[in-house]
N, C-alpha and C positions, 0 to 999 in steps of 0.2 A: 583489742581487749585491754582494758584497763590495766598498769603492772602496782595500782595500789594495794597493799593487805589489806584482807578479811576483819572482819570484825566479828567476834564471837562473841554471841549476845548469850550470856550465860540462864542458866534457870533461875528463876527466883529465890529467894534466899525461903531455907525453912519456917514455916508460920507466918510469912508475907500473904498467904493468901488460903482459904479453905480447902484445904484439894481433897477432902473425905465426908462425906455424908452418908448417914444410916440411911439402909433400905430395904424394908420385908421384901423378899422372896423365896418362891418356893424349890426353881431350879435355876443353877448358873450352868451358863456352856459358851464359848465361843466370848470368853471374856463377858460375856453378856447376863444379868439377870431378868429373870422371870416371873412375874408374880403369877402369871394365871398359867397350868398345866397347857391349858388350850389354847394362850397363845404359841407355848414350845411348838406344840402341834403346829402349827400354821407356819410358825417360823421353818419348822425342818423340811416340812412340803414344801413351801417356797424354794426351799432350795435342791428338792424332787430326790426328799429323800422319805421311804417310805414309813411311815409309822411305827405300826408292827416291827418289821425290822428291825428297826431302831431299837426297839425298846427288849426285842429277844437278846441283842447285842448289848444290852445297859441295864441290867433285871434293877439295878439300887435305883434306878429313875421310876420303874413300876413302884418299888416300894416304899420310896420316898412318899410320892405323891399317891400312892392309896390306888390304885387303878384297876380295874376288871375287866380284866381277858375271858373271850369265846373261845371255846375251844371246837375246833373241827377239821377232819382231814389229818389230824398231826400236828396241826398248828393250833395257836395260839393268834386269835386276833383283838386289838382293839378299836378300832374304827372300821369303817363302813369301804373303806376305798380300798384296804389290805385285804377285807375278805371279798370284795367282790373281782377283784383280777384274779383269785383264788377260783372265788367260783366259776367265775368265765373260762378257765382253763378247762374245768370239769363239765361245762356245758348246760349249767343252768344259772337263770337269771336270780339276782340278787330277790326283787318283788318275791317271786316264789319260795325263796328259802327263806325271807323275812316273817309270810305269809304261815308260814309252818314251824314257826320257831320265834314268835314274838316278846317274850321275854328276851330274848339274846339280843334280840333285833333292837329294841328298847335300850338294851345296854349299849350296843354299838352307833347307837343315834345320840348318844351324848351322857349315860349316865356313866359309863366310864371313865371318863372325866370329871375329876371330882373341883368343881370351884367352890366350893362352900361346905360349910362347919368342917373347916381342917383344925386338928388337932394342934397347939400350941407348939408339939414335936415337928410339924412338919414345915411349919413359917421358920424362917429362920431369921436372922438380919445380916446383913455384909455391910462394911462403908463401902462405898463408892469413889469411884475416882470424878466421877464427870456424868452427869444428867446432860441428852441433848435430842431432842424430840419426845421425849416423856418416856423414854428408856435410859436404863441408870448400866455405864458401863465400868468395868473392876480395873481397867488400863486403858491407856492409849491403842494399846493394839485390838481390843473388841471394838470402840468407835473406829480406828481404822478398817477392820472387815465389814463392820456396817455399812460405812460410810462408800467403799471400793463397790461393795456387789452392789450399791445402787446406780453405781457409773459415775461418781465424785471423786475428785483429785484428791488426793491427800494434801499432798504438800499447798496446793492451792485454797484446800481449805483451810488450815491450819493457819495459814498468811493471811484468809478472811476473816477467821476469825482470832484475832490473836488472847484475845482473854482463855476460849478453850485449849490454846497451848500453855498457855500458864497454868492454867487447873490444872494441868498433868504435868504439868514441871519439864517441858522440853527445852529445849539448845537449839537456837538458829543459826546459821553463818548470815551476814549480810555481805554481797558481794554486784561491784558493778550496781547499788543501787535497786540490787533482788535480794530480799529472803528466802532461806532457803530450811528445811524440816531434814528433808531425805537426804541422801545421799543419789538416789535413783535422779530426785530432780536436778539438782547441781551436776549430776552427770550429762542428761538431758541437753541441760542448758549451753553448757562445756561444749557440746556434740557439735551442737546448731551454730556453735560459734569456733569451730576450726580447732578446736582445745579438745582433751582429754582429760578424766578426773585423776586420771595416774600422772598426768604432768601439773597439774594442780595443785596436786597432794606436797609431788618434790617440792613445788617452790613455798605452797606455806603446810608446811608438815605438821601433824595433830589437827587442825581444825576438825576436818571430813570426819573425822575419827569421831567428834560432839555428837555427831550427826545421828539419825534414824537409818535403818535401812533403804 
């Protein structure tokens, strides 16, 4: 291993570069916004979490975005996939109860989900830290969770793309000829090469510290 110092390639100096732009939407979560209620939806199933649920646990996100719940059994549902595990526990098929109750049905096939004529109250705007795949995220760490649950390296993308480190104003060590984001990956690296981040640290002290988790 190389015994040259690191080089800390510092953030950019303030106003070097745009790192905020306005963005309507309607819900922020996971560092992430949202313009359409119905992508929330898909986003939180994607990651198999149940609607309904969710939203008895968060009632200001029902009332945020306007939303209309079915009531039945005790519950409260807004989609088609909450009440029908509901119903299958009870023993009858969703067709049938839709069949008998088509108003509701109506509502749970999409009108409660409201994308259109939202009240001025309910758009909001936020700047943004960073646009990247046509989702507008509030820090580095919601494009980090984005970017992780789709099976993408941080630190390796970070080093691909180095303008989106600079829109969020991060601190790389360069070392041995690698960039480095994390601290996770320069341990990594450390690992693979007979070294430790704790013996690292001793010999050049503060860097690691610049570093992301």
């Amino acid at each position: 291993m190389s015994s040259s110092a690191p080089t800390l390639i510092p953030a950019p100096a303030p106003g070097t570069v745009v790192l905020l732009e306005p963005q309507a939407y309607v819900i922020e979560w996971d560092d992430r916004l949202f313009r359409d209620v119905g992508d929330f939806r898909s986003y939180l199933i994607d990651l198999g979490i149940d609607w309904s649920a969710f939203l008895d646990r968060h009632p200001a996100v029902v009332e945020n975005a306007g939303l209309i719940a079915v009531e039945w059994d005790g519950g409260q549902f807004y989609d088609q996939a909450s009440l029908t595990r509901r119903l299958r526990v009870l023993g009858v098929s969703y067709q049938r109860w839709a069949g008998n109750h088509p108003r509701a049905a109506a509502i749970l096939s999409g009108e409660g989900v409201q994308t259109t004529q939202r009240t001025a109250a309910r758009v909001r705007e936020k700047r943004v830290a960073i646009m990247w795949g046509g989702i507008g995220f509030t820090s580095a760490n919601g494009l980090r969770i984005h970017l992780v649950r789709s099976g993408t390296d941080w630190n390796a993308f970070l080093v691909g793309h180095p303008v989106a480190a600079q829109r969020l104003g991060l601190t790389s060590v360069a070392w041995n000829g690698r960039r480095f984001y994390t601290r996770t990956a320069l341990s990594q690296w450390l690992a693979a090469h007979r070294s430790t981040l704790a013996k690292w640290e001793s010999a050049h002290p503060g860097f690691a510290e610049e570093l992301l988790a």
